[in-house]
N, CA, C and O atoms as CSV, one atom per row, in Angstrom:
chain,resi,resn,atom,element,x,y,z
A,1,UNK,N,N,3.779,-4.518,-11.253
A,1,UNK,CA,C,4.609,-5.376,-10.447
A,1,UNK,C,C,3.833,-5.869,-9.243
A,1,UNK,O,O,2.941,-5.295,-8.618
A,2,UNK,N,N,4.398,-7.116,-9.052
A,2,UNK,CA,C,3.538,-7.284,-7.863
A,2,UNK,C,C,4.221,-6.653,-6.560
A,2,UNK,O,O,5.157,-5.853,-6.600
A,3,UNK,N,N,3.668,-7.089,-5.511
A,3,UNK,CA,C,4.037,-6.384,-4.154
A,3,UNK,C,C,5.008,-7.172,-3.480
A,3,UNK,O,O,4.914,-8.391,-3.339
A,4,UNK,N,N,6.283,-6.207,-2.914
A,4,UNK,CA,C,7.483,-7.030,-2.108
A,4,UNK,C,C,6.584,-8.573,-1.452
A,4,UNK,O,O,7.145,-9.663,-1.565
A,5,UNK,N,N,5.626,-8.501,-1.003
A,5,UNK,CA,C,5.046,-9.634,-0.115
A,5,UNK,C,C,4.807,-10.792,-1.158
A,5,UNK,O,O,5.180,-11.960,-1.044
A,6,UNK,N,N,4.033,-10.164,-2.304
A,6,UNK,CA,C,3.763,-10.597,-3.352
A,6,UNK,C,C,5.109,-11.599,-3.943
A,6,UNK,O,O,5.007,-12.805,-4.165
A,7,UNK,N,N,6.170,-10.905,-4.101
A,7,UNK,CA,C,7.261,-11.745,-4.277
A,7,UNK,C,C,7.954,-12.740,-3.708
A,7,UNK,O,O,8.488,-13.768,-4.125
A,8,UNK,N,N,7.811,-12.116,-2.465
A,8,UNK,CA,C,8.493,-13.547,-1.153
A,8,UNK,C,C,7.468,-14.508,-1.411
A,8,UNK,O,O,8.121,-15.343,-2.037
A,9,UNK,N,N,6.382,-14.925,-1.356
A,9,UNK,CA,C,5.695,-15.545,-1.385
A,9,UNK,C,C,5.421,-16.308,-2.660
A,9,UNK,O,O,4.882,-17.411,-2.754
A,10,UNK,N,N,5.898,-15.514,-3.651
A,10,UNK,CA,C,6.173,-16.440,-4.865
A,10,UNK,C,C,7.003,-17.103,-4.984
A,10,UNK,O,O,6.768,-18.287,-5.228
A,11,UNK,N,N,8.303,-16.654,-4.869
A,11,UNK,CA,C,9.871,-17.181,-4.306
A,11,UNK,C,C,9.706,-18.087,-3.297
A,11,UNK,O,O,10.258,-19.167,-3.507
A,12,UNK,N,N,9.082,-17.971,-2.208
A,12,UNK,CA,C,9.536,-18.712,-0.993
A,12,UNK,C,C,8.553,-19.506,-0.468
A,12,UNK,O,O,8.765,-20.476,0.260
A,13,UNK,N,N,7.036,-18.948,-0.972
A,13,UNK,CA,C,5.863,-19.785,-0.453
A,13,UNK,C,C,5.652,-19.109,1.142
A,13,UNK,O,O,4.463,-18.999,1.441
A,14,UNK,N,N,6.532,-18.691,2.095
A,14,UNK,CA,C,5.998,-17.609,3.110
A,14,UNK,C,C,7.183,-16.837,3.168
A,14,UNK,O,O,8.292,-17.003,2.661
A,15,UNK,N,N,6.466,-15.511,4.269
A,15,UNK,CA,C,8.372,-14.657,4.736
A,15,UNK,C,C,8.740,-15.274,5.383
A,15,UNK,O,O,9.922,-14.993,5.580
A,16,UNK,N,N,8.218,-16.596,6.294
A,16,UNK,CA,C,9.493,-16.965,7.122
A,16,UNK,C,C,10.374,-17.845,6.568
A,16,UNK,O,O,11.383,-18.146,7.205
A,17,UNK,N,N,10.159,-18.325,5.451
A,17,UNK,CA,C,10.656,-19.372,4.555
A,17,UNK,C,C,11.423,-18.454,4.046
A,17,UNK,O,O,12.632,-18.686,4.062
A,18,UNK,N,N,11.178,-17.802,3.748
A,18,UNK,CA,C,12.237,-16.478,2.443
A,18,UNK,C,C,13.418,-16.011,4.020
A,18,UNK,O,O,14.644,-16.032,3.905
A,19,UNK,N,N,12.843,-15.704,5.098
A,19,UNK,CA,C,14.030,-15.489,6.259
A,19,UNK,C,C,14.967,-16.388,6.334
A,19,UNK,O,O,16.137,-16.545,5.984
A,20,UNK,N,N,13.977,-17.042,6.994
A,20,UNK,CA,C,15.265,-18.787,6.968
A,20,UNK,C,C,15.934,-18.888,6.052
A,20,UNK,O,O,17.123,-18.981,6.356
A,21,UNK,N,N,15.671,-18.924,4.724
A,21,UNK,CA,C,16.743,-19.306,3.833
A,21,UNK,C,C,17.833,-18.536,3.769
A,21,UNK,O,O,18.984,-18.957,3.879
A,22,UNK,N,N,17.306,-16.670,3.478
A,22,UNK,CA,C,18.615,-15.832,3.424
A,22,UNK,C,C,19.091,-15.914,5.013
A,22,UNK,O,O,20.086,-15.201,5.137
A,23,UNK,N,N,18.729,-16.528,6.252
A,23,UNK,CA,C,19.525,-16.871,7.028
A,23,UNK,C,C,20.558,-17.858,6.857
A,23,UNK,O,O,21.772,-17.661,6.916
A,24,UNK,N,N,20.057,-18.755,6.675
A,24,UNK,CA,C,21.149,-19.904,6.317
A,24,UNK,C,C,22.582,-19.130,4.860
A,24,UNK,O,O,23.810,-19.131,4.779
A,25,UNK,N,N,21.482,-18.625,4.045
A,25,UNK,CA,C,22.192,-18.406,2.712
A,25,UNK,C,C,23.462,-17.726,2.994
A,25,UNK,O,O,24.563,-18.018,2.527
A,26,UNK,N,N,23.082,-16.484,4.080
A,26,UNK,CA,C,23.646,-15.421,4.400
A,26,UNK,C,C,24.946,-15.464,5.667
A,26,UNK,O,O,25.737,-14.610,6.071
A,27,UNK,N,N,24.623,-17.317,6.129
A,27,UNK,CA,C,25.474,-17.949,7.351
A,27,UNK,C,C,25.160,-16.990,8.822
A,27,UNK,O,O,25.843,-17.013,9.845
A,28,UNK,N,N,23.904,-16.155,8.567
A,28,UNK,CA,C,23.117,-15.973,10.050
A,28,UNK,C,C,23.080,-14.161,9.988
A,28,UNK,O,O,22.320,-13.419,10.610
A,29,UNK,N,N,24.257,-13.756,8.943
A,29,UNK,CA,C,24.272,-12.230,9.079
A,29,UNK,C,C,23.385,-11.748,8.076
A,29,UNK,O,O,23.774,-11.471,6.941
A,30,UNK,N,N,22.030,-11.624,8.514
A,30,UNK,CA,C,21.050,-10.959,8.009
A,30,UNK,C,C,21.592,-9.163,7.581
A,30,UNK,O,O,22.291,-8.834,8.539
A,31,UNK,N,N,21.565,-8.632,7.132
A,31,UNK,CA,C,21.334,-7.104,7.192
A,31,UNK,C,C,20.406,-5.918,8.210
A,31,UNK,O,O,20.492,-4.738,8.549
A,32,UNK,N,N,19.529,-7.065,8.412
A,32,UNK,CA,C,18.921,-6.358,9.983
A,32,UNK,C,C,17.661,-7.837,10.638
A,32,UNK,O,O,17.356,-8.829,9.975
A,33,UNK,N,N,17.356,-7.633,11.528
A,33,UNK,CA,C,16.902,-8.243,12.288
A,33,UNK,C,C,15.299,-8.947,11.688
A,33,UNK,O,O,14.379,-8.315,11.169
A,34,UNK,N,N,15.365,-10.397,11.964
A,34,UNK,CA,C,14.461,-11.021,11.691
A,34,UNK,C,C,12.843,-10.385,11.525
A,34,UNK,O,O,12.057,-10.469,10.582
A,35,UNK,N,N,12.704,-9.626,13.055
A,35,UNK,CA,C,11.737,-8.822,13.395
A,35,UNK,C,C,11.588,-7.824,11.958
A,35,UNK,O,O,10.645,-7.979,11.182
A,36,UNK,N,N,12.450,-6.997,11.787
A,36,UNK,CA,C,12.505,-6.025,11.317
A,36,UNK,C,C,12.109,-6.184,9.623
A,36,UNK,O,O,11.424,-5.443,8.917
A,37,UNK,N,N,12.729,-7.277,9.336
A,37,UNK,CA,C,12.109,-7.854,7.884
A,37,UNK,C,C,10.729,-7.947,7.821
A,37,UNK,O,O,10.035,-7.320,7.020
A,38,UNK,N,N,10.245,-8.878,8.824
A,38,UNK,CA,C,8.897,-8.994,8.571
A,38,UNK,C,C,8.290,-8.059,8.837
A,38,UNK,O,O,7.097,-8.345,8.734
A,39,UNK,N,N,8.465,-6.777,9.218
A,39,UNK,CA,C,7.773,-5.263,9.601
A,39,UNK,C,C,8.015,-5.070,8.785
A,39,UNK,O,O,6.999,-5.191,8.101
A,40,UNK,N,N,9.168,-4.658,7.925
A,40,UNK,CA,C,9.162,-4.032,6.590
A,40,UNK,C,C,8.373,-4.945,5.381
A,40,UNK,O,O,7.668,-4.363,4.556
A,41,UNK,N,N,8.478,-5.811,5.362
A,41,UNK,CA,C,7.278,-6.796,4.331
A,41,UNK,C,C,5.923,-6.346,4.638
A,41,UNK,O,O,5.196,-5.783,3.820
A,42,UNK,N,N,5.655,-6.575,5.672
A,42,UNK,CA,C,4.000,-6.265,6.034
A,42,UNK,C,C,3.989,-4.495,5.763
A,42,UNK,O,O,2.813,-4.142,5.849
A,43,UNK,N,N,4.863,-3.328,5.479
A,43,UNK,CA,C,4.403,-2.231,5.590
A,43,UNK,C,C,4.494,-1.862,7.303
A,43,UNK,O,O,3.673,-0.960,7.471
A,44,UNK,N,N,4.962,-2.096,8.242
A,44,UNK,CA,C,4.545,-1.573,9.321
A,44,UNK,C,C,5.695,-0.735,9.847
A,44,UNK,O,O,5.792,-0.289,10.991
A,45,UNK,N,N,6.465,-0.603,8.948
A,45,UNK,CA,C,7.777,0.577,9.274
A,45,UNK,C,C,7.337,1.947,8.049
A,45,UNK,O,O,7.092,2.012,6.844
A,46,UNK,N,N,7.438,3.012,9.353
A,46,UNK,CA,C,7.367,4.325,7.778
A,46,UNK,C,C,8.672,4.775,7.765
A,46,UNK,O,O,9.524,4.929,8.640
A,47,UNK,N,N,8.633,4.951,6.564
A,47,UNK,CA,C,9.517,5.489,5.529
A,47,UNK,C,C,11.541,5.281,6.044
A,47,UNK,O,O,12.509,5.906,6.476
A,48,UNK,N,N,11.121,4.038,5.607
A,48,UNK,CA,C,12.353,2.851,5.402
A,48,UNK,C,C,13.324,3.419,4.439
A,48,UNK,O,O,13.113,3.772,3.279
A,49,UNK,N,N,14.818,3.456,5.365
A,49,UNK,CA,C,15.685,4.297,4.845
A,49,UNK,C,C,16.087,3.801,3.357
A,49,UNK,O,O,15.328,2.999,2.813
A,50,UNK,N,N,17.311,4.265,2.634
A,50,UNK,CA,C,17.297,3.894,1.188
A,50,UNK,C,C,18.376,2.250,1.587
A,50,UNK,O,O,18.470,1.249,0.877
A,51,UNK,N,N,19.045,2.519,2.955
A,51,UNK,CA,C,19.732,1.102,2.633
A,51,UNK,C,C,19.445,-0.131,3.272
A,51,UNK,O,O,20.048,-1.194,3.128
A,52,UNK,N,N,18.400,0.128,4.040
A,52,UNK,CA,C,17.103,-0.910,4.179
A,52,UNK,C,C,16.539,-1.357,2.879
A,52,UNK,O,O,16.905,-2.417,2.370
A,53,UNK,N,N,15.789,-0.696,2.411
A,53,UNK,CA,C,15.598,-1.154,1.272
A,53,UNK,C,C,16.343,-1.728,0.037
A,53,UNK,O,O,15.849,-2.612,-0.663
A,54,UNK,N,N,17.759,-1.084,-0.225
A,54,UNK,CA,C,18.604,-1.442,-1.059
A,54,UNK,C,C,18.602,-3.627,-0.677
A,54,UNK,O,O,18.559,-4.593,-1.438
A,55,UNK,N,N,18.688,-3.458,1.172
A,55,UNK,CA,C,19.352,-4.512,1.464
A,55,UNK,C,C,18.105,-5.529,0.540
A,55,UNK,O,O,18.374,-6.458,-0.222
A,56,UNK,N,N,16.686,-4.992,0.907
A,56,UNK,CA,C,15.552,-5.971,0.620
A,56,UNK,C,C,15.693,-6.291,-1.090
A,56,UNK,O,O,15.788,-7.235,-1.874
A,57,UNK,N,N,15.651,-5.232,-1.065
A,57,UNK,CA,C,15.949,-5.829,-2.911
A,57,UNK,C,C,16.812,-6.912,-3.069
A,57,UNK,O,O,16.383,-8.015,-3.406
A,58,UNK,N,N,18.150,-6.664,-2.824
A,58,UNK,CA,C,19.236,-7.603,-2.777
A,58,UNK,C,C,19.023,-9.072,-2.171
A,58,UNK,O,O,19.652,-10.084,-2.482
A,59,UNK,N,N,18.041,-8.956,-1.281
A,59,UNK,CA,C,17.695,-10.357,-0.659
A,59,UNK,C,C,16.851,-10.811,-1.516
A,59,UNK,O,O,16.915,-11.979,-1.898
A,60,UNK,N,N,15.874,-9.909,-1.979
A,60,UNK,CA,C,14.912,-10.592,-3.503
A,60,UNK,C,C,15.065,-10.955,-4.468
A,60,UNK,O,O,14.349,-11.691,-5.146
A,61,UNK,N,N,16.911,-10.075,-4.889
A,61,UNK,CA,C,17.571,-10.454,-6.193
A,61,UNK,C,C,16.111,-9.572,-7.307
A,61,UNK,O,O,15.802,-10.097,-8.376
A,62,UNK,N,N,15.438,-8.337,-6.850
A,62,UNK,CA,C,14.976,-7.511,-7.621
A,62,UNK,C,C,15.319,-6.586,-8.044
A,62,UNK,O,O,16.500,-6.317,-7.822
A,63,UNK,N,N,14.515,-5.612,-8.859
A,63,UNK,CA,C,15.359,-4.417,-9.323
A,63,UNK,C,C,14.879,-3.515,-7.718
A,63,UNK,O,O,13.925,-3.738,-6.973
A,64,UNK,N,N,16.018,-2.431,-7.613
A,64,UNK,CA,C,15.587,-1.992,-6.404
A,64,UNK,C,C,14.349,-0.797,-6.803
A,64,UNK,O,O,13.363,-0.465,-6.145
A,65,UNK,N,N,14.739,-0.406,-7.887
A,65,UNK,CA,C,13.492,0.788,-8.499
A,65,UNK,C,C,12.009,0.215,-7.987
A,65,UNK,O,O,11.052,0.845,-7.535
A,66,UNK,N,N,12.175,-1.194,-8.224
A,66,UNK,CA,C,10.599,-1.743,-8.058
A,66,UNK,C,C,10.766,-1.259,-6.574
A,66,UNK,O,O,10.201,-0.188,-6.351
A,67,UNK,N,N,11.357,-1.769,-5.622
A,67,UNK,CA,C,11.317,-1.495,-4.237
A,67,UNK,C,C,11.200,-0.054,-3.790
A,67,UNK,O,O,10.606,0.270,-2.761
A,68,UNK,N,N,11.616,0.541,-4.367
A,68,UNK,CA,C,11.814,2.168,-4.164
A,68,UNK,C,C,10.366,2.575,-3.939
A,68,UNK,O,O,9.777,3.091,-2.989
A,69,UNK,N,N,9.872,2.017,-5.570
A,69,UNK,CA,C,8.692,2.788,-5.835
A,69,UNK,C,C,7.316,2.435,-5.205
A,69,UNK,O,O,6.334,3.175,-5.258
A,70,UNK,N,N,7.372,0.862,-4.428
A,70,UNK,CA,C,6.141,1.014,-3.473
A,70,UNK,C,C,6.467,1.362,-2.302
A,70,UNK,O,O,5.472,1.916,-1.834
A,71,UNK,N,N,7.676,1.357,-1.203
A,71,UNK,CA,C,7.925,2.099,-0.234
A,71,UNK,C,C,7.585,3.734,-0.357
A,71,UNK,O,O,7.317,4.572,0.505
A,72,UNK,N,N,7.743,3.831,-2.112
A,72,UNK,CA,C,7.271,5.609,-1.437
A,72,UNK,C,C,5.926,5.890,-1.885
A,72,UNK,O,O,5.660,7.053,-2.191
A,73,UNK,N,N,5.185,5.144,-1.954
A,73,UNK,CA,C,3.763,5.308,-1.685
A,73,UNK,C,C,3.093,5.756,-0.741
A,73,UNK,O,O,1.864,5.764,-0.806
């Protein structure tokens, strides 16, 4: 599989493009904070709870297993 980043970027062409949209998509109520997405994309949060992640999947429309399994790397 490729990598969460790997995916936004296929999907969206950047993360801020993939933000913006599930901003708009989402009518502004993100699941957590703009900041906080792009920390969790880049890896710069450790060990990201299960409904953080649940949320990221859901914004990717992936399986969350894929998500699971490189966060617990």
């Amino acid at each position: 599989m490729d990598s969460v980043k790997d995916v936004v970027i296929e999907k969206y062409g950047s993360v801020n493009n993939f933000i913006d949209k599930k901003t708009i998509d989402l009518k502004g109520e993100l699941p957590m904070s703009r900041q906080h997405l792009y920390q969790l994309i880049a890896h710069n949060i450790e060990n990201p709870g299960i409904k953080t992640l649940n949320a990221l999947a859901d914004m990717l429309e992936i399986d969350r297993q894929l998500v699971y399994e490189e966060y617990s790397k």
